[in-house]
C-alpha positions as YAML, in Angstrom:
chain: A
units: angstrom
residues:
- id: 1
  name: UNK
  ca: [-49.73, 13.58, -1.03]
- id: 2
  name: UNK
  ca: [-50.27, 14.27, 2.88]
- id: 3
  name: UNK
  ca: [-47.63, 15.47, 5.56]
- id: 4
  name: UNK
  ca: [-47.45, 11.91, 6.71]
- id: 5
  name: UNK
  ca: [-47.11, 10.50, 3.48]
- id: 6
  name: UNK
  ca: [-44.07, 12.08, 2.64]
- id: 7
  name: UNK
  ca: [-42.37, 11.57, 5.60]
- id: 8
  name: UNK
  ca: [-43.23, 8.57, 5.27]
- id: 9
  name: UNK
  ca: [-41.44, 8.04, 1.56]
- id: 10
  name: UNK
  ca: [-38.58, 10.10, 3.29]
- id: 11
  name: UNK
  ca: [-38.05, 7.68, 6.13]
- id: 12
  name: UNK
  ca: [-38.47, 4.58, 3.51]
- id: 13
  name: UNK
  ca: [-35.91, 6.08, 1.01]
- id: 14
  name: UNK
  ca: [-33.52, 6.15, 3.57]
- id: 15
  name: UNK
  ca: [-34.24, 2.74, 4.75]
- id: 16
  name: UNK
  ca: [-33.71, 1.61, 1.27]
- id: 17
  name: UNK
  ca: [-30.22, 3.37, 0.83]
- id: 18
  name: UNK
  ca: [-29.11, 2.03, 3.92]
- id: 19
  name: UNK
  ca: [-30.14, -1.37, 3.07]
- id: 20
  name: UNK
  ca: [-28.34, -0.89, -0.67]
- id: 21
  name: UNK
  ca: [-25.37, 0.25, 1.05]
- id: 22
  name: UNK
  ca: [-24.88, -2.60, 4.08]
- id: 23
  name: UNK
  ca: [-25.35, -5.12, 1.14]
- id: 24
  name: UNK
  ca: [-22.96, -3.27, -1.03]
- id: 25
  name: UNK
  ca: [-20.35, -3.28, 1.90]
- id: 26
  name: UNK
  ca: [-21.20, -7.13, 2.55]
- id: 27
  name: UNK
  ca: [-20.59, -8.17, -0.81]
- id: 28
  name: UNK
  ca: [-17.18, -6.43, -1.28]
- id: 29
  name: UNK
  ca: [-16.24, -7.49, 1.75]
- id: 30
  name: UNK
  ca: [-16.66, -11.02, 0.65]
- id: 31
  name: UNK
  ca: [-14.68, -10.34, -2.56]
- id: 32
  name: UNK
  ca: [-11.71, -8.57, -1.07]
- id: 33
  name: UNK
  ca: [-8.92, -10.94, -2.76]
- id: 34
  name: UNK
  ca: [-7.09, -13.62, -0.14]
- id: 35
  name: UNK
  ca: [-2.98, -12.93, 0.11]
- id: 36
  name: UNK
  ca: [-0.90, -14.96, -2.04]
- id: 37
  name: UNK
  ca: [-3.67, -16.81, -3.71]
- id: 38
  name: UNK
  ca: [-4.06, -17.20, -7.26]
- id: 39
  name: UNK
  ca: [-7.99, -16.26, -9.25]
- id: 40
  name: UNK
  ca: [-8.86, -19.83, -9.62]
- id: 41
  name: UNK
  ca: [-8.37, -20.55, -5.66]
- id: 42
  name: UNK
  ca: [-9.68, -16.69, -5.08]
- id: 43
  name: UNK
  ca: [-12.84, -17.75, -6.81]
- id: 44
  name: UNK
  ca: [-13.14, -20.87, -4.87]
- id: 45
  name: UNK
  ca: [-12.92, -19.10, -1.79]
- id: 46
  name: UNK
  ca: [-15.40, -16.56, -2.25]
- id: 47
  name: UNK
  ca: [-17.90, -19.61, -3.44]
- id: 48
  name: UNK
  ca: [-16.88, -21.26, -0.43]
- id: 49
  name: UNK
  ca: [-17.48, -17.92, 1.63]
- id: 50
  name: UNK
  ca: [-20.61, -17.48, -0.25]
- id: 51
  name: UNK
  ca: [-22.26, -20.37, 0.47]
- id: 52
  name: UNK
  ca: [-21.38, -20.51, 3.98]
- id: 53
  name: UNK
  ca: [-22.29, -16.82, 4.49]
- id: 54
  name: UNK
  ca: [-25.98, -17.84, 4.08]
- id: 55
  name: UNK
  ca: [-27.46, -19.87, 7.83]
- id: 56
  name: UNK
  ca: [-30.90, -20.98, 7.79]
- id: 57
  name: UNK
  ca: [-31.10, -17.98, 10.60]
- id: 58
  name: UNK
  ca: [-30.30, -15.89, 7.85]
- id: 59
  name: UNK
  ca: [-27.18, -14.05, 9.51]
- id: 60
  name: UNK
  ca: [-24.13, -13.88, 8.43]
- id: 61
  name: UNK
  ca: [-21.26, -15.85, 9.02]
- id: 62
  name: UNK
  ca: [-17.94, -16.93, 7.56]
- id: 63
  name: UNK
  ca: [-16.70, -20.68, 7.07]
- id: 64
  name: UNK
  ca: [-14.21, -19.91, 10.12]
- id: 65
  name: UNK
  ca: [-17.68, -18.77, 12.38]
- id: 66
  name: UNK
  ca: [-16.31, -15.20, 12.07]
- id: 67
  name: UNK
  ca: [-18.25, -12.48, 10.20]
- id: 68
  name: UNK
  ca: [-16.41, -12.45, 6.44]
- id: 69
  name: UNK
  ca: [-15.95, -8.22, 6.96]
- id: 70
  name: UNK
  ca: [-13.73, -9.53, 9.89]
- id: 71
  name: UNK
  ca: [-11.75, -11.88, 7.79]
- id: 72
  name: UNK
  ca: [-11.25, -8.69, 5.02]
- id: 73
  name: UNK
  ca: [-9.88, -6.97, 7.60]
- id: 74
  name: UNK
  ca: [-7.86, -8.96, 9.18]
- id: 75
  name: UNK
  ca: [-5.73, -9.71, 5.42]
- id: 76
  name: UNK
  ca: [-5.61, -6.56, 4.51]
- id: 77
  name: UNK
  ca: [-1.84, -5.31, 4.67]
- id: 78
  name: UNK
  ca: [-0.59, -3.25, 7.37]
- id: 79
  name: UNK
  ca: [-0.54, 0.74, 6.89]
- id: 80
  name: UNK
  ca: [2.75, 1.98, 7.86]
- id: 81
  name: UNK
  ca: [2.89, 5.67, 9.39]
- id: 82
  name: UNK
  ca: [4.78, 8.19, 6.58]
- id: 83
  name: UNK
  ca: [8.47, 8.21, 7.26]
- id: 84
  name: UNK
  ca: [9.35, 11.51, 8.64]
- id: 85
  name: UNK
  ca: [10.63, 14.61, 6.46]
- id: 86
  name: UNK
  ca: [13.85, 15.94, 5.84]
- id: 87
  name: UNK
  ca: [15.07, 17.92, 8.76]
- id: 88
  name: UNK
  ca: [14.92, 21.51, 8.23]
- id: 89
  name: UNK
  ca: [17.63, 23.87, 9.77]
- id: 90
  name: UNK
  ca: [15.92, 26.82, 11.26]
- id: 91
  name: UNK
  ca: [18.53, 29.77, 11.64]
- id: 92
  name: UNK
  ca: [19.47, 30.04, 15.46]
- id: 93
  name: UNK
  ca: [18.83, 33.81, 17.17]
- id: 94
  name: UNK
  ca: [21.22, 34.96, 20.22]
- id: 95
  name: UNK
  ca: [18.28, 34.38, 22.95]
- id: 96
  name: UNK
  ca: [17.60, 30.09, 20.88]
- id: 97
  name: UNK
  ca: [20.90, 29.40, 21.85]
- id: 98
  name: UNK
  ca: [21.72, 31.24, 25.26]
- id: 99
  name: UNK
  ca: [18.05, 30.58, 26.61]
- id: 100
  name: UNK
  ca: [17.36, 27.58, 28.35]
- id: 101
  name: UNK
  ca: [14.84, 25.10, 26.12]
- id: 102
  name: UNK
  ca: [12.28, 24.88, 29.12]
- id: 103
  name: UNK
  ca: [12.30, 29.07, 29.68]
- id: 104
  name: UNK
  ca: [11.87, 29.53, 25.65]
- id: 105
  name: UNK
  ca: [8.95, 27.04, 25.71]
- id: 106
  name: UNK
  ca: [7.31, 28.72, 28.55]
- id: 107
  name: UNK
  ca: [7.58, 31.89, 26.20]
- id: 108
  name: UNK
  ca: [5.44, 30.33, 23.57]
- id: 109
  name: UNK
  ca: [2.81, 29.97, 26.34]
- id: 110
  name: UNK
  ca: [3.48, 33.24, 27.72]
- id: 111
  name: UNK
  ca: [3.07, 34.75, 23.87]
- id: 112
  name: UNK
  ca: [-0.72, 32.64, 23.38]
- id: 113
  name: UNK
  ca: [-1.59, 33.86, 26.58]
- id: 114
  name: UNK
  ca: [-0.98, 37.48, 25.83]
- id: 115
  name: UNK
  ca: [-3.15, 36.67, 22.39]
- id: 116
  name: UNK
  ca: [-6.00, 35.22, 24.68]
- id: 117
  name: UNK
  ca: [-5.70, 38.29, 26.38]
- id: 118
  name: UNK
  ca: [-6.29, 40.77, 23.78]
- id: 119
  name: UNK
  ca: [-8.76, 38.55, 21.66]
- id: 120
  name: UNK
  ca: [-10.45, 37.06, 23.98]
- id: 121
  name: UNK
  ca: [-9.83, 33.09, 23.27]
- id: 122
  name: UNK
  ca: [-6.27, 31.57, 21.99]
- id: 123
  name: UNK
  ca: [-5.82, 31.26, 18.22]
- id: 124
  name: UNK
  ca: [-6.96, 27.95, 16.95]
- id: 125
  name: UNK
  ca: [-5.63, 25.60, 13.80]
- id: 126
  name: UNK
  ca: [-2.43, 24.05, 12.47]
- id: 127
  name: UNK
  ca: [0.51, 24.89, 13.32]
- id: 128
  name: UNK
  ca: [1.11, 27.40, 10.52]
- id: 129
  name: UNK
  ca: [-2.15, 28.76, 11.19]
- id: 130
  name: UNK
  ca: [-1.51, 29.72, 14.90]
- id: 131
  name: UNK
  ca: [2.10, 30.90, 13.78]
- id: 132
  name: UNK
  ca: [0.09, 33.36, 11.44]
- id: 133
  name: UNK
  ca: [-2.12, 34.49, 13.96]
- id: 134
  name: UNK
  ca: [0.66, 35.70, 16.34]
- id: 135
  name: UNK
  ca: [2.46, 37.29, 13.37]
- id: 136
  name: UNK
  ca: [-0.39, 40.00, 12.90]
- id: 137
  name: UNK
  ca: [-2.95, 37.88, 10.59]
- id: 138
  name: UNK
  ca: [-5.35, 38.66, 13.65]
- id: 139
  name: UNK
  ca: [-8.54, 41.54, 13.69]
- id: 140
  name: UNK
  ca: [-5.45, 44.16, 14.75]
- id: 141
  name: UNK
  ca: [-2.59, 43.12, 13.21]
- id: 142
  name: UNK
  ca: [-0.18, 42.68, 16.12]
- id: 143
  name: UNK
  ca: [3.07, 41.02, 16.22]
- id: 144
  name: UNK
  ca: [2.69, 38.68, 19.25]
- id: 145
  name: UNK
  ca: [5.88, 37.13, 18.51]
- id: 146
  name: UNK
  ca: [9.23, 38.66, 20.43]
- id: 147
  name: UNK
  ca: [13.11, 37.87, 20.42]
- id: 148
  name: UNK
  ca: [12.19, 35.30, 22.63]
- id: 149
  name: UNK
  ca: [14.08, 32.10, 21.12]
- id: 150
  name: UNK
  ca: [11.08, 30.93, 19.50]
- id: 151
  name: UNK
  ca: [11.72, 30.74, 16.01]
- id: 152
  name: UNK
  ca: [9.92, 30.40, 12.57]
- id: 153
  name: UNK
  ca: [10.61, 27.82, 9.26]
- id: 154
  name: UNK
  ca: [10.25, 28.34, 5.96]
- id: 155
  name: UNK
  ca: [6.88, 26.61, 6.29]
- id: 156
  name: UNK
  ca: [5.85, 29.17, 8.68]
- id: 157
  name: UNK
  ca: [5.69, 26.77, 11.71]
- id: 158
  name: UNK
  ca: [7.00, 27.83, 14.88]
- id: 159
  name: UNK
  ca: [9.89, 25.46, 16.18]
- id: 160
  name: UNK
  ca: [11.05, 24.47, 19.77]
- id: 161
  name: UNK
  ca: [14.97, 24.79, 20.12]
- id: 162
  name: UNK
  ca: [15.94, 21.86, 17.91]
- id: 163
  name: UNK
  ca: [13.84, 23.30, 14.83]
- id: 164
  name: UNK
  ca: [10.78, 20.24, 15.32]
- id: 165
  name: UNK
  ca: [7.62, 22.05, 14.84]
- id: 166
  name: UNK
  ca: [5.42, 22.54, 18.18]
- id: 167
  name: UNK
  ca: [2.03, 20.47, 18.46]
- id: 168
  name: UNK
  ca: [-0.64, 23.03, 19.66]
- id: 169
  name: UNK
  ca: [-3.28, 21.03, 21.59]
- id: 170
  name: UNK
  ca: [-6.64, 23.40, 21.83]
- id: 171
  name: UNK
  ca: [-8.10, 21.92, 25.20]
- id: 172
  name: UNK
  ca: [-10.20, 24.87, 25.19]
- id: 173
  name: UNK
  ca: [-11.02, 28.39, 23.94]
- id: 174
  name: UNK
  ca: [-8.63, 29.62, 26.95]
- id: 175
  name: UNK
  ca: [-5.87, 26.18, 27.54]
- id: 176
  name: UNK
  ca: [-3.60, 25.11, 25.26]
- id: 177
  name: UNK
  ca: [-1.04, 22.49, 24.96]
- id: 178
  name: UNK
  ca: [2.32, 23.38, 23.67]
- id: 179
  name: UNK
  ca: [4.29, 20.28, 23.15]
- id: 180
  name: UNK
  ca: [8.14, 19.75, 22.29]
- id: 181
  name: UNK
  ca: [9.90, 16.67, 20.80]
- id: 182
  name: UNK
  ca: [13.01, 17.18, 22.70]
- id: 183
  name: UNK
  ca: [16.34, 16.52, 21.65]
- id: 184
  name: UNK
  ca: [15.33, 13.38, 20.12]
- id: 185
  name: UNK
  ca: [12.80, 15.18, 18.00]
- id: 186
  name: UNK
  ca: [10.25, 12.38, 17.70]
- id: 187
  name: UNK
  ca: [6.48, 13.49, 19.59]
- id: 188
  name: UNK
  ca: [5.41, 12.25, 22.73]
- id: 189
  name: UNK
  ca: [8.42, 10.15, 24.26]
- id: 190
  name: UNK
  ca: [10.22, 10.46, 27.56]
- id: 191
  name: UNK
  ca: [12.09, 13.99, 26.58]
- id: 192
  name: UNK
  ca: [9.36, 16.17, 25.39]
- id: 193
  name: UNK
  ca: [8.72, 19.28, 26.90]
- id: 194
  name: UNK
  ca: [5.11, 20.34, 27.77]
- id: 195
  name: UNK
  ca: [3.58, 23.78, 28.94]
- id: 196
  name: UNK
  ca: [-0.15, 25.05, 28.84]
...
């Protein structure tokens, strides 16, 4: 077989999985079970659905005019967000509790910058893996972290002055986002406390 002719099966194999695949979606989507009806009425529906799914256009819509995948997605149930963990005590340090929670935050910063400065770029991951980083899991094993009323949990996160776990925010190998809860502990309402 030529050069062309196998890029030419290539190109049609894919064609053909993509095709398998947007019918496989299609059809599920069609059978995805209504709420609070029972088989007989289920089966019914999707009949219903079925037939009216196929226009002499040959696209394909629902009995409402809306495409079926719509009407899947609107019934499907709700996905609530994870309620929130326990709240962890982190033990408090002299400079946590005497230090103002805006001048220990602007520590943090102060402590990535110093890391930027000797690496080159600011660590980069979760939250345990920047904590890490700073704690000498870096190419020269320096302790970036000071008695500076930034603290540590037992997951190894690093915690603003009410013991919620910071949100690092890479904009860029040299700016990061260090974000506080607040008081109130919850992300991204009116008391959080933000440095870069």
């Amino acid at each position: 077989m030529t050069r062309q002719g196998q890029i030419a099966l290539a190109i049609f194999s894919v064609a053909a999985v993509l095709l398998f695949l947007q019918v496989t979606h299609r059809r599920h989507a069609l059978q995805v079970p209504l709420p609070g009806a029972d088989s007989s009425s289920q089966d019914e529906a999707f009949n219903q659905r079925g037939t009216s799914a196929r226009s002499t256009s040959g696209s394909t819509v629902g009995p409402s005019g809306q495409e079926p995948v719509l009407d899947a997605v609107a019934s499907a149930p709700r996905i609530q967000p994870p309620a929130q963990g326990p709240v962890t005590t982190v033990p408090e340090t002299t400079e946590s509790v005497s230090l103002p929670p805006k001048t220990i935050l602007e520590n943090m910063g102060r402590t990535i910058q110093q890391y930027a400065s000797m690496f080159g770029e600011n660590p980069v991951g979760t939250n345990p893996e920047i904590t890490s980083a700073l704690q000498g899991d870096n190419p020269k094993h320096i302790n970036f972290l000071k008695q500076d009323g930034n603290r540590v949990n037992e997951k190894g996160e690093l915690v603003d002055p009410w013991g919620t776990p910071y949100f690092f925010h890479q904009i860029s190998s040299h700016e990061m986002e260090i974000r506080s809860a607040g008081p109130d502990r919850v992300m991204y309402t009116g008391d959080d406390l933000v440095t870069k």
